[in-house]
C-alpha positions in Angstrom: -4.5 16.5 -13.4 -7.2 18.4 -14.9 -9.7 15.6 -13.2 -8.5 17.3 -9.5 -8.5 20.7 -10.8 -11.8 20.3 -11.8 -13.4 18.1 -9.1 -11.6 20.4 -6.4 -13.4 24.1 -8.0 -16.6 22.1 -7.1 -15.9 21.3 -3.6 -13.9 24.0 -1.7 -16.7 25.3 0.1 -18.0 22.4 1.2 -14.5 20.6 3.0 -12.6 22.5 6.1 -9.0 21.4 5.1 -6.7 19.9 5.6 -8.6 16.6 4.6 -7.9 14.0 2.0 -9.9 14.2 -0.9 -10.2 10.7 -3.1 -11.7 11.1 -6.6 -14.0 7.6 -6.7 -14.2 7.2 -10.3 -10.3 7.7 -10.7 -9.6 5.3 -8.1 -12.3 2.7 -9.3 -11.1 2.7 -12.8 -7.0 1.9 -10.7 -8.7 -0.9 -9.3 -10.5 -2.3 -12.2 -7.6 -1.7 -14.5 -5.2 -3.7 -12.4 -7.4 -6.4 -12.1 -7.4 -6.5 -15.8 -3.9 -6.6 -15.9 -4.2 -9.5 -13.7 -6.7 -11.5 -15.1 -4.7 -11.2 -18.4 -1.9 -12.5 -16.9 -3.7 -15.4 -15.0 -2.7 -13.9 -11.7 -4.9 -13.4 -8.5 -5.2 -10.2 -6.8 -4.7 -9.5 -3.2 -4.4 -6.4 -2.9 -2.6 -4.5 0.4 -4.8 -2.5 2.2 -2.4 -0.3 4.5 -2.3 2.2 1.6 -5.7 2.6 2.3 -6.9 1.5 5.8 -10.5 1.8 4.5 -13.3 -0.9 4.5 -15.5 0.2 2.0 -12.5 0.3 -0.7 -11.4 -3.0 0.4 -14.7 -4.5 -0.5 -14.6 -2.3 -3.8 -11.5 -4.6 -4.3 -12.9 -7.7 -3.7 -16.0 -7.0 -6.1 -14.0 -6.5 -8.8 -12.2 -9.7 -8.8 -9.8 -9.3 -5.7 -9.4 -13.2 -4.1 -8.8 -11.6 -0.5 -6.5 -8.9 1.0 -3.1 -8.5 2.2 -2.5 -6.7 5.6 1.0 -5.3 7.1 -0.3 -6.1 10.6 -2.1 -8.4 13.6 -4.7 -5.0 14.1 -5.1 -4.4 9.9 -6.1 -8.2 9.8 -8.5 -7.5 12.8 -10.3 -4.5 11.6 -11.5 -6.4 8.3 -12.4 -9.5 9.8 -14.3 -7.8 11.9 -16.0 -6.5 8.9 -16.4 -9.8 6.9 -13.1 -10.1 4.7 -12.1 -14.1 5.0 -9.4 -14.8 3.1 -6.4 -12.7 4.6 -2.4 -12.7 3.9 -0.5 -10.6 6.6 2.5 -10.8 4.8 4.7 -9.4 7.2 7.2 -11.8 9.2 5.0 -11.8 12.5 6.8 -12.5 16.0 3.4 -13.8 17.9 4.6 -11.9 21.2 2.1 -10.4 23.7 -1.4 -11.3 23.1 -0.5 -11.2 19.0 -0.3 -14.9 19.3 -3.4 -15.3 20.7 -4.8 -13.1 18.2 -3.4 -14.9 15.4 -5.0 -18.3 16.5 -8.2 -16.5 17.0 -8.0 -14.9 13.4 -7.1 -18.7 12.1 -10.0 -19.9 13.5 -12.5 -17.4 12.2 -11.2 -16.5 8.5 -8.6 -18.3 6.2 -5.4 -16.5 7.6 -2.0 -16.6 6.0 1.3 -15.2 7.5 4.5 -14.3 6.7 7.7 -16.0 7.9 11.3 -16.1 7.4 13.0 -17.5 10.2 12.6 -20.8 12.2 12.4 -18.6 15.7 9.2 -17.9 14.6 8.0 -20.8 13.1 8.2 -22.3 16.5 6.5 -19.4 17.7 3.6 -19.3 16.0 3.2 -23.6 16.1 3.2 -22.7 20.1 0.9 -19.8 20.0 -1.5 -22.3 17.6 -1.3 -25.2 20.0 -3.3 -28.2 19.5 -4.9 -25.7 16.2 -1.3 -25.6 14.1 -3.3 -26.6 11.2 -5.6 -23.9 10.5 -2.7 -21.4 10.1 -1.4 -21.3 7.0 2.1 -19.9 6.3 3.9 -18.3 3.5 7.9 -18.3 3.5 9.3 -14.4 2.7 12.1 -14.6 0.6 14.8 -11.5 0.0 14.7 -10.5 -3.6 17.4 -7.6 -3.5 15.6 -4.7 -1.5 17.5 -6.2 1.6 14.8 -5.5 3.9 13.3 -9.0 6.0 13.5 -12.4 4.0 15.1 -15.4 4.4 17.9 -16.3 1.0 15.4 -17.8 -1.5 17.6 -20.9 -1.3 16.2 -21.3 2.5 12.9 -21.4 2.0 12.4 -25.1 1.6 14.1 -25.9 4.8 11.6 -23.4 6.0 8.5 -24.8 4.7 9.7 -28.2 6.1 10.4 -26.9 9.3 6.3 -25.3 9.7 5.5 -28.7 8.4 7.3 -30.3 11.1 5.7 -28.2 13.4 2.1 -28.9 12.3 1.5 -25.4 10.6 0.8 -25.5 6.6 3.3 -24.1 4.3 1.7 -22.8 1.3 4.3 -21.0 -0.9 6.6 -18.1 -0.7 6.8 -14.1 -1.0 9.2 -11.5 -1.6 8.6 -7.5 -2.0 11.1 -5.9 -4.5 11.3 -3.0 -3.0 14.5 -1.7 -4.6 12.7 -1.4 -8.0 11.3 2.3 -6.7 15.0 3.8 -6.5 14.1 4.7 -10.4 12.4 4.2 -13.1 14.9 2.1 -15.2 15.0 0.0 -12.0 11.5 -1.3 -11.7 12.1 -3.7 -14.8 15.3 -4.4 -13.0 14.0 -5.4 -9.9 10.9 -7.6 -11.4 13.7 -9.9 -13.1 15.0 -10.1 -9.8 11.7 -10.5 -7.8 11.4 -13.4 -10.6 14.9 -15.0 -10.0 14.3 -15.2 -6.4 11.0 -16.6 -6.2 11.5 -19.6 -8.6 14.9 -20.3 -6.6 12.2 -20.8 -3.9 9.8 -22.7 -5.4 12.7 -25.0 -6.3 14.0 -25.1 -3.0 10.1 -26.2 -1.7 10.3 -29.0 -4.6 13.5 -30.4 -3.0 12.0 -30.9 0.1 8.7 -32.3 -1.4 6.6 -29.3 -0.9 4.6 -27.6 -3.2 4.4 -23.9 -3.9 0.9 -23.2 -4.3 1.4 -19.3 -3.8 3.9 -17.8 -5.3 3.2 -14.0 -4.7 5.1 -10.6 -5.7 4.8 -7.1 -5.2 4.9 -3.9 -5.3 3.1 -1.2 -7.3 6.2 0.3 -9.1 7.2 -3.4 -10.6 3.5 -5.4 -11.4 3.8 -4.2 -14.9 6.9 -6.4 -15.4 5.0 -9.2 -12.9 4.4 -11.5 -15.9 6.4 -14.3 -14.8 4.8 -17.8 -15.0 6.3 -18.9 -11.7 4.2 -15.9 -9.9 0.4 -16.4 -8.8 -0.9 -14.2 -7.1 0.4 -10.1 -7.1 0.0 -8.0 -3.7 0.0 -4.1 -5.4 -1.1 -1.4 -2.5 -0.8 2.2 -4.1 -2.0 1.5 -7.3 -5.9 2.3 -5.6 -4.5 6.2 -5.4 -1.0 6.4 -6.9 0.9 8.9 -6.2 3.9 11.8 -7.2 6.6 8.7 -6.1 5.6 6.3 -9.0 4.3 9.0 -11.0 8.2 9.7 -11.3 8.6 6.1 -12.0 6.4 5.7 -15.1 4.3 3.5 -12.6 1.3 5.8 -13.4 -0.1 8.9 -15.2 -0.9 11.9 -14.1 -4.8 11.1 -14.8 -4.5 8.4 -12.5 -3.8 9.9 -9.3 -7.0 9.5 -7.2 -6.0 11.2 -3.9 -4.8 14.9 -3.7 -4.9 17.0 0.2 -6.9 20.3 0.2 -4.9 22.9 2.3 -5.8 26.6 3.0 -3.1 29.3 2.5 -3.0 30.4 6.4 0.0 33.6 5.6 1.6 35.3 2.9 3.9 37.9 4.8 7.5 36.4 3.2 7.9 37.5 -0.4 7.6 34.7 -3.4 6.0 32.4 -0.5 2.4 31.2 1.0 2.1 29.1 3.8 -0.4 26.5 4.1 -2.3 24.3 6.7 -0.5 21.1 5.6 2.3 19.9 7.6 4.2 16.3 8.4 1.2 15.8 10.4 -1.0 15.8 7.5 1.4 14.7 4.6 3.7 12.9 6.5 7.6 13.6 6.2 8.1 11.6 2.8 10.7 13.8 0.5 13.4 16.0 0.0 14.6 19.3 -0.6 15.7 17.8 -4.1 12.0 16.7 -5.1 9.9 18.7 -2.6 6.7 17.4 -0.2 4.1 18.0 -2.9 3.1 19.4 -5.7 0.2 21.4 -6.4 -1.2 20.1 -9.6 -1.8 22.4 -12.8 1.7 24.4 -11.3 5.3 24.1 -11.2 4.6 25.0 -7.3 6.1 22.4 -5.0 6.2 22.6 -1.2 10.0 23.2 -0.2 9.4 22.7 3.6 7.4 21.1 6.3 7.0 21.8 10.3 4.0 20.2 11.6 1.7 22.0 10.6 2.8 24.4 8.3 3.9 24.2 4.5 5.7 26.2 2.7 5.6 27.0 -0.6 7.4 29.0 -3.0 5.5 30.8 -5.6 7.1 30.0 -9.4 7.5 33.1 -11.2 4.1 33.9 -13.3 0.7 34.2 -12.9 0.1 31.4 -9.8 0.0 33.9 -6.5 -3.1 31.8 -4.5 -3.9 34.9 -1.7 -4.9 33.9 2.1 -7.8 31.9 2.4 -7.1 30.1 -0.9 -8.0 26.3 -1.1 -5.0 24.7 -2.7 -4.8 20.7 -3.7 -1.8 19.2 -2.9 -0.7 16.2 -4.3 1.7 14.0 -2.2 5.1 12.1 -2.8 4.0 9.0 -1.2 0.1 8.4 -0.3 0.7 5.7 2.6 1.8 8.0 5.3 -0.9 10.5 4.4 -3.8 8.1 5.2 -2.9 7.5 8.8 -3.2 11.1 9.6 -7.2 11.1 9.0 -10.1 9.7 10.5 -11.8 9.9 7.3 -11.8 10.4 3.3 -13.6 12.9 1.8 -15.2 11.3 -1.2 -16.0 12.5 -4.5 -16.0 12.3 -8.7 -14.1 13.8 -10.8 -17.1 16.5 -11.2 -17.2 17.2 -7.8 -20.8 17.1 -7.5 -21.2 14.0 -5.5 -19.5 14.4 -1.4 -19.4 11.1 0.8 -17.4 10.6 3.8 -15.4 7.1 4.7 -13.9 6.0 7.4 -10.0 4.9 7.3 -11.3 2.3 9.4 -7.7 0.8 10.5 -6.4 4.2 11.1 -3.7 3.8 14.5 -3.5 0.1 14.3 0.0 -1.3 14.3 0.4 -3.9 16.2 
């Protein structure tokens, strides 16, 4: 933490608050050291850009080695297109409804689009929304892996890929998010072995059909360290470009390598043992409990107990740490996703604080 401490002395006079501050070389050396990690492990990289929403990082990304992105959404897609990404997995289960299918074919026609399915409803949907263009949409069957979230059985998927076959559309491989590996630490390992089980059921299933997987990809942050599976290709990690307090408690990341921290003023101080600051749910979202807190203020014990909108409150530790009115405090959140679609725009910096550059969360607000 002494990288934010250090970074944020240099800057408080120069931000109003609350605004998120990303330390650059922190967050450059995330993204080159998982595309180490994956280049050791003969995996590609798409990495998911809803943690970040931002352009410029996304092309960081890419420079380093990324083969394309993932988004979580028609709109996320969209936004980069728009700004020259080409190769683009929206790796969500999609129901084309609206104008999203028309979207969709448009996308297929302009970059190399894959999506997510896991259900033959949709299959049909999206071959009807592609028309006479079924071919230029690629699709990638989601798989359940144990987090119990969307995902067909991993035995399905080859009737699946047959099924978007059928229709026209090109099947390319299968998915899954192991999303139960962030319930702990000892679970991420746990929840990789499944991620693996599932997936080469999968890619079994595709064979018995006559299909082949080409992708193969896994997820999430919490569980790429145990992503060395031969059956996997391609890894979609999202938080690692920040990290944050959530898998810093899973042994997902350091301390060091947290690269996004929100600067907050202490706005009262009238209730004994307690400051309140200008950071609410509407600037760190509602991710915690009273068990864990809403943030930490690094180089402290001081965690914020409570949050109204824009208010947070936070107990002062017993010893020397009794930040006055008009204090700048960083504040470290549980989970960095929810913060970023609060702000229009990062405040951008080093870990010297000497350098100050301003980017846009360019995908801020779309969802659909």
């Amino acid at each position: 933490m002494n990288r934010i401490q250090g970074a944020f002395n240099a800057l408080v006079e120069r931000v109003d608050t609350p605004a998120p501050i990303v330390l650059v070389d922190v967050m450059q050396d995330n993204i080159d050291r998982m595309q180490a990690f994956a280049a050791q492990q003969d995996l590609d990289v798409r990495p998911h850009v809803k943690t970040h929403k931002c352009v410029e990082i996304g092309r960081r990304q890419v420079k380093a080695g990324a083969v394309g992105i993932t988004a979580g959404n028609v709109g996320e897609a969209e936004v980069f297109a728009a700004a020259g990404f080409d190769h683009i997995f929206i790796a969500y289960p999609i129901w084309p409804s609206g104008t999203k299918g028309l979207r969709i074919r448009k996308l297929a026609v302009t970059t190399r689009l894959r999506v997510g399915v896991d259900n033959f409803a949709a299959i049909d949907a999206l071959a009807d929304a592609m028309g006479s263009e079924a071919e230029r949409l690629q699709v990638v069957i989601e798989v359940d892996c144990g987090a119990r979230r969307s995902g067909a059985p991993p035995e399905f998927a080859g009737e699946l890929a047959a099924a978007a076959r059928r229709r026209g559309l090109v099947p390319v491989g299968v998915f899954t998010y192991p999303g139960h590996g962030s319930a702990s630490p000892d679970a991420r390992q746990r929840a990789a072995m499944d991620q693996e089980a599932a997936l080469t059921t999968a890619v079994r299933s595709f064979s018995a059909v006559g299909i082949g997987a080409d992708v193969v990809s896994a997820g999430s942050t919490p569980t790429i360290e145990y992503a060395t599976s031969n059956v996997i290709t391609e890894i979609r990690p999202g938080e690692y470009v920040f990290n944050d307090l959530n898998n810093m408690r899973l042994g997902a990341c350091t301390e060091d390598q947290i690269a996004l921290f929100v600067a907050g003023t202490v706005v009262s101080d009238w209730v004994p043992d307690q400051v309140i600051l200008d950071v609410g749910t509407k600037a760190l979202g509602r991710e915690g409990s009273p068990q864990i807190g809403y943030g930490a203020v690094p180089g402290t014990s001081a965690v914020l107990s409570k949050l109204n909108e824009y208010h947070g409150f936070l107990p002062l530790p017993a010893g020397d740490f009794h930040p006055g009115v008009g204090k700048v405090l960083p504040i470290v959140p549980n989970h960095v996703c929810p913060v970023v679609v609060n702000f229009e725009e990062y405040i951008v910096t080093d870990s010297t604080g000497t350098s100050l550059e301003r980017w846009r969360v360019d995908a801020r607000g779309f969802l659909s």
